[in-house]
C-alpha positions in Angstrom: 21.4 -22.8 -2.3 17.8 -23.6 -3.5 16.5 -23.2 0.4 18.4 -20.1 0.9 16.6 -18.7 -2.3 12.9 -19.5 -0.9 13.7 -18.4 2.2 15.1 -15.0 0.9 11.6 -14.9 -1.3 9.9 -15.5 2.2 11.3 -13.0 4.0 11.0 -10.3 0.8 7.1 -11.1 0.7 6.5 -10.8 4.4 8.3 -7.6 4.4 6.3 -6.4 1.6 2.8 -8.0 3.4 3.7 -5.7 6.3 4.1 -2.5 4.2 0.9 -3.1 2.6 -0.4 -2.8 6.6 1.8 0.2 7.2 0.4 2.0 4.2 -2.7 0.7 4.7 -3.3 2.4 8.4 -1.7 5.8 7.1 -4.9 6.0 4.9 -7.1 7.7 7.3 -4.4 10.4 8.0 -3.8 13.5 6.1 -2.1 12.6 2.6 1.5 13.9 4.0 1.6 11.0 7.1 1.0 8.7 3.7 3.8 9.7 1.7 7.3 7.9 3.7 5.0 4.7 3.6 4.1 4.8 0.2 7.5 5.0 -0.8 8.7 2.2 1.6 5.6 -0.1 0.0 6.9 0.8 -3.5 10.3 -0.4 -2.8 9.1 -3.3 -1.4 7.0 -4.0 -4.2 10.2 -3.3 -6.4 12.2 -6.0 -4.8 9.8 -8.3 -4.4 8.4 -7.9 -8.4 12.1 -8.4 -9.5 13.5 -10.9 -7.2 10.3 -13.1 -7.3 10.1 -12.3 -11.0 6.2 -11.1 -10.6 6.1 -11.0 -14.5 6.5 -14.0 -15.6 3.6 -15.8 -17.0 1.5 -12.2 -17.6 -0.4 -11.8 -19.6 -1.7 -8.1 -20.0 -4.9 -8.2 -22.3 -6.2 -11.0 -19.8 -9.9 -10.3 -19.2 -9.6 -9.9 -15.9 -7.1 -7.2 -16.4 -8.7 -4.9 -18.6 -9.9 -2.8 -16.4 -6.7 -1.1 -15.7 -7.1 0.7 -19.0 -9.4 3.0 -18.7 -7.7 3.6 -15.3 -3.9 4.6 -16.5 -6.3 5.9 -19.7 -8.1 8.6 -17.4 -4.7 9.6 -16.0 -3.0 9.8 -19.7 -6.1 12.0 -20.5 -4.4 15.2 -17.9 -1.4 15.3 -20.0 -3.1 14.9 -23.6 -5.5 17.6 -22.9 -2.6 19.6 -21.3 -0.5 21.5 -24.8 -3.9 22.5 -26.2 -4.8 25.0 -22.5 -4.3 28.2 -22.5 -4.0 28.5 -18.5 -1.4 26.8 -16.5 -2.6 27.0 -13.1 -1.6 25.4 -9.9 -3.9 23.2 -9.7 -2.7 21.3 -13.1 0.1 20.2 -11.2 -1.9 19.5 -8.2 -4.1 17.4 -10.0 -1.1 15.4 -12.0 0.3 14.5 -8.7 -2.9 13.5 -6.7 -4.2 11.5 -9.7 -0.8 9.4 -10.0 -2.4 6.3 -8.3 -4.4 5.9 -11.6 -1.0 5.4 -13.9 0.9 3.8 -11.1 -1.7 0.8 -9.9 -2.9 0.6 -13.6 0.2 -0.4 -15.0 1.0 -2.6 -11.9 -2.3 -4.6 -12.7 -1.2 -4.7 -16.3 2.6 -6.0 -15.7 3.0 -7.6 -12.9 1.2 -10.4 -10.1 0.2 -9.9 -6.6 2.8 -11.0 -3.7 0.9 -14.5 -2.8 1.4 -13.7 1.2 -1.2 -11.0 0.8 -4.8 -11.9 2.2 -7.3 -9.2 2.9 -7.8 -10.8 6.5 -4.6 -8.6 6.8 -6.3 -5.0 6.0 -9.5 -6.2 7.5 -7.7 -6.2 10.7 -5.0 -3.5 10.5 -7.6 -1.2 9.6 -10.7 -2.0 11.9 -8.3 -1.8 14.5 -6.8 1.8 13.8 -10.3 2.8 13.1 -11.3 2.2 16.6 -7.7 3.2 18.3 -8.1 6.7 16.1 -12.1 6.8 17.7 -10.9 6.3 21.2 -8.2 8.7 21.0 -10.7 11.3 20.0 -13.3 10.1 22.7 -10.5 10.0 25.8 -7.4 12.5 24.5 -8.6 14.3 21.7 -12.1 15.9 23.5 -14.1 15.0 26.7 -16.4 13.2 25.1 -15.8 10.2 27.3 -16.0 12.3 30.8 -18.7 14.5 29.8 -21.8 13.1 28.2 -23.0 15.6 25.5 -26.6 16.4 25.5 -27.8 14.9 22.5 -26.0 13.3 19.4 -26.0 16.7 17.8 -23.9 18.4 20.3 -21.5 14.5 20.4 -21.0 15.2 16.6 -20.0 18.5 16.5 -17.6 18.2 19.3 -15.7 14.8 17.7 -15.5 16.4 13.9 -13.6 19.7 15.2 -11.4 17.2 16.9 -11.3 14.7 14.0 -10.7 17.4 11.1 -8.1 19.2 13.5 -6.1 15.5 13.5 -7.2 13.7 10.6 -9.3 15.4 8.0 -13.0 15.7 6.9 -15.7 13.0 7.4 -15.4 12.3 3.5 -12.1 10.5 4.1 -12.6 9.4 7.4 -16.0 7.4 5.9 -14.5 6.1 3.2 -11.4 4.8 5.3 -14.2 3.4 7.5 -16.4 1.9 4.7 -13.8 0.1 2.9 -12.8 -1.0 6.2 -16.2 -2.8 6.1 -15.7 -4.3 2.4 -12.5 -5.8 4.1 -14.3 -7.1 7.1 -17.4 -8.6 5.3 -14.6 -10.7 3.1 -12.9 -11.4 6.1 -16.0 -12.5 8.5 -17.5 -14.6 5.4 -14.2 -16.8 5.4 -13.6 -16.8 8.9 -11.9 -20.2 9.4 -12.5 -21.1 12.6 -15.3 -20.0 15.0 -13.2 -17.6 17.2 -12.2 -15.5 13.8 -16.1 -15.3 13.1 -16.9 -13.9 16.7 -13.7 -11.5 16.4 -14.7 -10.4 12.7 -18.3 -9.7 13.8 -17.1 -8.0 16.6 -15.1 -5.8 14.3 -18.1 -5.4 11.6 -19.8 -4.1 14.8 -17.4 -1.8 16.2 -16.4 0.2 12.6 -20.5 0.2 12.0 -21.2 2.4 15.1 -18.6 4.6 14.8 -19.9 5.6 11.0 -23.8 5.3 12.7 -22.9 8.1 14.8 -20.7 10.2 12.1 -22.4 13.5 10.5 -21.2 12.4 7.1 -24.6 11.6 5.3 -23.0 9.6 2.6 -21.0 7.4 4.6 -23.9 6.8 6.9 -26.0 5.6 3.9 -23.0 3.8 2.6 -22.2 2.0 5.7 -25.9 0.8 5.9 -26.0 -0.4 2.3 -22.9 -2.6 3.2 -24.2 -4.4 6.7 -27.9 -5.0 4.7 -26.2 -6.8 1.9 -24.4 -9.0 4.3 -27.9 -9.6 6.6 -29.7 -10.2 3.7 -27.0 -12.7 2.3 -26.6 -14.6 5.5 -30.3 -14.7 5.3 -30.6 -16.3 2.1 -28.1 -19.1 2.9 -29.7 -19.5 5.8 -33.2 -19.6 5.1 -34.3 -18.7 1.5 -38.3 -18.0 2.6 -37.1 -15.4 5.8 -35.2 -13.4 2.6 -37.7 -11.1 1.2 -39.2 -10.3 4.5 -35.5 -9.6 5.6 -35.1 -7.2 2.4 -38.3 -5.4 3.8 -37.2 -5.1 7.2 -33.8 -3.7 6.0 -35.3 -0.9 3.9 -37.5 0.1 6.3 -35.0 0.2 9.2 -32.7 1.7 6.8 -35.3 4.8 6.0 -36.1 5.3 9.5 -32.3 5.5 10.3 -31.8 8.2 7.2 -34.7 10.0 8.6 -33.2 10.6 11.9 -29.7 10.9 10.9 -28.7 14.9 12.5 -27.7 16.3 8.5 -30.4 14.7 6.7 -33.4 16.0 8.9 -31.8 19.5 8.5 -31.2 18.9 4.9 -33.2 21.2 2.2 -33.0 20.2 -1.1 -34.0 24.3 -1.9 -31.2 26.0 -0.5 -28.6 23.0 -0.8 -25.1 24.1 -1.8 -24.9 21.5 -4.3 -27.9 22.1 -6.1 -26.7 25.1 -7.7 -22.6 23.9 -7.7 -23.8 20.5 -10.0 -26.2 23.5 -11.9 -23.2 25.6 -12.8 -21.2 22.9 -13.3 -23.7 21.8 -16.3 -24.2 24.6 -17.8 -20.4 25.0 -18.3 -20.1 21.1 -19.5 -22.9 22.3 -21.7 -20.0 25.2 -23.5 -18.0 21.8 -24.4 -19.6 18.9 -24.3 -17.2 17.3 -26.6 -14.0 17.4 -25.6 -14.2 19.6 -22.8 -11.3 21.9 -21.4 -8.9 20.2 -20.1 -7.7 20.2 -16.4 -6.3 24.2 -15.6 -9.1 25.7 -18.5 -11.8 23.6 -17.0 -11.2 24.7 -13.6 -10.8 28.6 -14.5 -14.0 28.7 -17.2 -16.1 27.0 -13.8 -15.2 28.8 -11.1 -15.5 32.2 -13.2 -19.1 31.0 -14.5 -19.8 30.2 -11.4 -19.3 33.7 -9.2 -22.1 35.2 -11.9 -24.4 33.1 -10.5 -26.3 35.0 -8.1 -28.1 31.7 -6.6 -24.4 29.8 -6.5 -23.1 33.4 -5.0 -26.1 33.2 -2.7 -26.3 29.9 -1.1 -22.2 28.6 -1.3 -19.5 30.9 -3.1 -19.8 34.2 -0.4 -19.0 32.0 2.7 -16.5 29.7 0.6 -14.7 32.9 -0.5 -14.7 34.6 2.9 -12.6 32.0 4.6 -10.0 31.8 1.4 -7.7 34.6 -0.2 -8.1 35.7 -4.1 -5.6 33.0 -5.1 -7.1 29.9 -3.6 -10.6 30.4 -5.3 -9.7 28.5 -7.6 -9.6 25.5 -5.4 -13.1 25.2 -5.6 -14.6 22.5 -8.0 -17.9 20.7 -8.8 -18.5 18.2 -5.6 -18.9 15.0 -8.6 -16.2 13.2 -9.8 -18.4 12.6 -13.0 -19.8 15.9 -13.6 -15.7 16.9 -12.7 -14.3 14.4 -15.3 -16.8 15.6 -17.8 -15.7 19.4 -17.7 -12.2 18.4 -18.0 -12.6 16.0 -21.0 -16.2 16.1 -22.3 -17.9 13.0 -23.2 -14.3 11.2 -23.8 -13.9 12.0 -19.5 -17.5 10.7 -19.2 -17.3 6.9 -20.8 -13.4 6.6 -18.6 -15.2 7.3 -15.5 -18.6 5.8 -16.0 -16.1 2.5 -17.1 -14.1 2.2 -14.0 -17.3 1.4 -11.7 -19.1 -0.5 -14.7 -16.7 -2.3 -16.1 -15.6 -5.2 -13.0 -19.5 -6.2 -14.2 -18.4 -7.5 -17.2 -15.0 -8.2 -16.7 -14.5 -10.0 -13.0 -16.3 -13.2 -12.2 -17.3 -14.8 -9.0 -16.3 -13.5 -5.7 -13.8 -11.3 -7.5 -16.6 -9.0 -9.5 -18.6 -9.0 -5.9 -15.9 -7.4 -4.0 -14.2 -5.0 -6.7 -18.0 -4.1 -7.1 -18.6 -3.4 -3.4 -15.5 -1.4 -3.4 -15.9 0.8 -6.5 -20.0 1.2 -4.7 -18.0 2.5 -1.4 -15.6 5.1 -3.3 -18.3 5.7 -6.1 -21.1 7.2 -3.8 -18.3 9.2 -2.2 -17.5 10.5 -6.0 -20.8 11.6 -6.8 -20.6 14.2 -3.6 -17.0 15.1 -4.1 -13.8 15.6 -7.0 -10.9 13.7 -6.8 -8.3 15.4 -4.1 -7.8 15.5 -0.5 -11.4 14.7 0.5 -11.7 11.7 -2.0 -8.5 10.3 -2.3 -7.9 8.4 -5.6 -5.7 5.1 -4.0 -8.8 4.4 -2.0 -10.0 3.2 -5.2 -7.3 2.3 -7.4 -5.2 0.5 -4.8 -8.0 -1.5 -3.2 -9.1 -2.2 -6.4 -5.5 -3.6 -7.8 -5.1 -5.5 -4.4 -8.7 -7.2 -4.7 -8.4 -8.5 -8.7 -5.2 -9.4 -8.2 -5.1 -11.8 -5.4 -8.2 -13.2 -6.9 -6.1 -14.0 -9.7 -2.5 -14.9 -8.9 0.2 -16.4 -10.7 -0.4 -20.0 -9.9 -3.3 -20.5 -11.0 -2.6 -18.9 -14.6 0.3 -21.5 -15.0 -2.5 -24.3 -14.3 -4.8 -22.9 -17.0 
């Protein structure tokens, strides 16, 4: 009877390792491809915390745990706020249900432990690999990219994003799919256990690199190259301490030159840039209510009509952004900074919740643990401070990652040893 229990417990954590994957891969599709895998994750998860009894043993004040707080904390906040607005807009209720992640995987990293059968190896290579199928699908179906070479990397980009956002979204996503598929894949090629995993890893780390190299997306292509110098200059210094600060050199250097011929930065100007006068407004309404702010629906409605008496914001974003949208969708437009964003909606109290989700795996993680949840919250957080929480900068790409990470660097057998 014993051996039929750990086998059904087997099969339960397999099943639920493979709906990580299948969720996983969704990720870099429109959020409405995600939605039938989410819900067969969670009811793997379900069965799998009950019948393995994932809650025995926690302990939910455990340092390593505390950062899921301010997570379900910053999700609590929409609903606080809520009975003292005097709009009720649509996007209130858009907003409750895109920011769910932040109440669902907090109070999973609170309550409960990780299935043991999860390894990021898994992710690592689920993800790479849809990464590159999704690429070659644009290159040989999707465009003619592959039969007809374009004439400079200009004329490449523009053809593969009207492809890409017809299929699967904006660069923002389709980076920040690709980026924290190189968090995974760094992990991964780091404990390679054998020499073949380290060539097929590296190959991999290769491959996803590229394909953000040549994307138009300016943050992900600074993001992407943060990620492969940290890992140079680490191999580096186990390698040979004395080749490291050379190394660090070469890798800024390389990394300037690379920014400075990227197709979007050399046609950036800071002096007419959209977001220069979006953040602008966007403070001088913070500035109304510094405090506690507006709340979700109010803060929305007082920016967006501060902002069309701008003449500058009119000027240099709001006439085109309103051309392609009718009256009622205006309001869909929002600050481009998850910070500045959180601050409008709940003042300085929105401020210290989001600054403490990216700060706090400092103080809180040790060891390999603090490294990874760091690199991850650096992947999503330079996303955030060019975009609000929604469609473009989907909230499980950090909560979820996040929960996974600290909790299978913590799982339940090594608690019962301490």
């Amino acid at each position: 009877m014993k051996e039929l229990s750990n086998r059904m417990s087997s099969v339960i954590e397999w099943i639920n390792v493979v709906a990580i994957c299948m969720l996983a891969v969704t990720l870099i599709f429109p959020s409405q491809y995600q939605i039938p895998f989410f819900y067969i994750y969670a009811a793997t998860t379900a069965l799998d915390f009950f019948y393995n009894k994932r809650w025995q043993g926690v302990q939910p004040l455990a340092r390593y745990r505390l950062l899921f707080i301010p997570m379900i904390l910053f999700y609590l906040c929409i609903w606080i706020w809520h009975p003292f607005e005097e709009s009720n807009m649509p996007i209130f209720k858009y907003t409750a249900e895109n920011r769910l992640p932040f109440l669902i995987f907090g109070l999973m990293g609170l309550f409960s432990f990780i299935n043991p059968r999860f390894k990021p190896q898994q992710l690592a290579l689920s993800m790479s690999l849809t990464g590159i199928i999704v690429t070659l699908w644009i290159l040989f179906a999707g465009t003619d990219l592959a039969y007809n070479m374009p004439r400079d990397i200009e004329e490449y980009q523009k053809v593969f994003m009207t492809c890409r956002v017809a299929n699967f979204g904006s660069h923002m996503t389709f980076n920040l799919f690709l980026n924290t598929t190189l968090v995974l894949l760094i992990y991964s090629f780091l404990h390679a256990s054998s020499r073949l995993w380290t060539a097929l890893y590296s190959l991999l780390l290769i491959s996803i690199y590229v394909i953000l190299l040549t994307s138009e997306g300016r943050t992900g292509f600074v993001t992407a190259n943060v990620l492969m110098s940290l890992l140079i200059c680490y191999k580096i210094w186990k390698f040979n301490k004395y080749m490291f600060a050379p190394v660090v050199v070469i890798c800024i250097v390389a990394g300037l030159f690379l920014i400075n011929n990227q197709t979007r930065f050399k046609q950036l100007d800071v002096n007419t840039n959209a977001r220069r006068f979006i953040w602008k407004t966007a403070l001088h309404v913070i500035g109304e209510k510094p405090l506690l702010g507006y709340g979700v629906s109010d803060g929305r409605k007082a920016y967006v009509d501060y902002s069309v008496t701008d003449e500058d914001f009119c000027q240099y974003y709001f006439r085109g952004f309103r051309e392609e949208r009718p009256e009622e969708e205006l309001y869909v437009h929002h600050p481009h900074n998850m910070l500045l964003n959180s601050t409008i909606e709940f003042g300085i109290v929105g401020f210290l919740l989001f600054l403490s989700l990216f700060i706090m795996p400092f103080f809180t993680l040790k060891g390999e643990s603090r490294i990874y949840v760091v690199l991850i919250c650096f992947t999503f957080g330079l996303q955030a401070m060019m975009e609000s929480p929604g469609q473009h900068l989907p909230p499980m790409m950090y909560c979820w990652f996040v929960y996974l990470i600290i909790l299978f660097y913590h799982p339940k057998k090594e608690i019962i040893k301490q």
